[in-house]
C-alpha positions in Angstrom: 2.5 -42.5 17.9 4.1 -41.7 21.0 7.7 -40.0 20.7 10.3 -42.0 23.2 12.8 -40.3 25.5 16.2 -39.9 24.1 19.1 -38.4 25.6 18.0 -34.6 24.9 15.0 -35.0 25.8 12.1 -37.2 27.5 8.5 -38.7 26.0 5.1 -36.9 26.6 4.4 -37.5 30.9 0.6 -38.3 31.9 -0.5 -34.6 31.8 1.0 -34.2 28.6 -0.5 -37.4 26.8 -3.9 -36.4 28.4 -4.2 -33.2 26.8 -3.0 -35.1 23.5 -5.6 -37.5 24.1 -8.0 -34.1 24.6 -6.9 -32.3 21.3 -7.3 -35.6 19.2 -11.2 -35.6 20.7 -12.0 -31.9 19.3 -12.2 -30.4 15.8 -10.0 -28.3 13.7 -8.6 -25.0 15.5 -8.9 -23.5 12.5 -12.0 -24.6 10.1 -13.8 -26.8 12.4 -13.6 -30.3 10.2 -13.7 -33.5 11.8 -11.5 -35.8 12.3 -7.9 -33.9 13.7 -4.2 -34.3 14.2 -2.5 -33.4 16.9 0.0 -30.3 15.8 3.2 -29.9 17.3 3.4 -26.4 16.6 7.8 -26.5 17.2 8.3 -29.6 17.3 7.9 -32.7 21.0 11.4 -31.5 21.9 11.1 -27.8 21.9 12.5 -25.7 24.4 12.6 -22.3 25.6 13.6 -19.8 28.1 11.2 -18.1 30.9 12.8 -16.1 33.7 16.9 -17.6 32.9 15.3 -21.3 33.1 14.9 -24.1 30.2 11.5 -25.2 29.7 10.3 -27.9 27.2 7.4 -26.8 25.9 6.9 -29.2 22.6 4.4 -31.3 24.5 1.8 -28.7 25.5 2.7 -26.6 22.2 -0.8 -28.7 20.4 -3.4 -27.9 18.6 -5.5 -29.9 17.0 -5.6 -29.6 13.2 -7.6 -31.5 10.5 -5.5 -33.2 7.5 -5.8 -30.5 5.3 -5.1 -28.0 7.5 -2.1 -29.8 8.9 -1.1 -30.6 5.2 -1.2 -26.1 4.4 1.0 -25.7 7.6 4.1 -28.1 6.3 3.7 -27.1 2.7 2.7 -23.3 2.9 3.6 -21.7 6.2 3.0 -18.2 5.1 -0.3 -19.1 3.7 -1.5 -21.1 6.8 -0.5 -17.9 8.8 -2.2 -15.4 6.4 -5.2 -17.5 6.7 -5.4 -18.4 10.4 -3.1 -16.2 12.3 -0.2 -17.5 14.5 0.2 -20.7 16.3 0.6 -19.7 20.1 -2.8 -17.6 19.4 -4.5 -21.0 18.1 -3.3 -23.0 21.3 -4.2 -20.2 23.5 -8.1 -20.6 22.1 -7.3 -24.5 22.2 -6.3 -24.1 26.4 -9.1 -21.6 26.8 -11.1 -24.9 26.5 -9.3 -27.4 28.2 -9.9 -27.8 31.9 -6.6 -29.3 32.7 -3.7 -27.8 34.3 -1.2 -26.3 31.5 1.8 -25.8 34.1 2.2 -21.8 34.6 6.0 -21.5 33.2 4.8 -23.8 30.1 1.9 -21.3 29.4 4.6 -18.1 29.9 6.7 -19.7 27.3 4.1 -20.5 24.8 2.5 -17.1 25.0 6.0 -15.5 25.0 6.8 -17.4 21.5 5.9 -15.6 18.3 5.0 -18.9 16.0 
């Protein structure tokens, strides 16, 4: 399911759904099971700052995530954390695979988070 642009913010562009599309094709970040999810880690419509500018980040913020994995992240955070560290350290092995282009101040943000 695609998420549609509203007035605060806009739906996944091409880059976006074709690293969607990627993340959908691999297997679990963290155990390695077949099929996966695509994990928003904050959410489509998160933002954040990087250098005094706003930068939506919630469409590159993916990793791809089997059911039960997905199902410990939104009913035992801490536990999904313990187990397999922090999000922006999962997508940064996810994008150390992907040969698309993550935009530069998408990347900064990501890696700046501590999710």
């Amino acid at each position: 399911m695609q998420r549609k642009s509203t007035k605060k913010t806009r739906g996944a562009n091409a880059a976006e759904k074709a690293y969607h599309g990627w993340c959908k094709e691999q297997r679990c970040v963290c155990c390695t099971a077949e099929p996966v999810e695509a994990h928003h880690c904050d959410g489509a419509t998160s933002k954040t700052k990087v250098d005094l500018v706003t930068v939506l980040i919630g469409h590159w913020f993916v990793i791809p995530l089997c059911g039960s994995c997905h199902w410990l992240y939104h009913n035992n955070k801490s536990q999904f954390t313990a187990v397999n560290g922090k999000q922006h350290k999962l997508w940064r092995h996810v994008m150390n695979r992907y040969d698309g282009d993550c935009p530069s101040d998408v990347r900064s943000g990501i890696e700046g988070s501590n999710i």
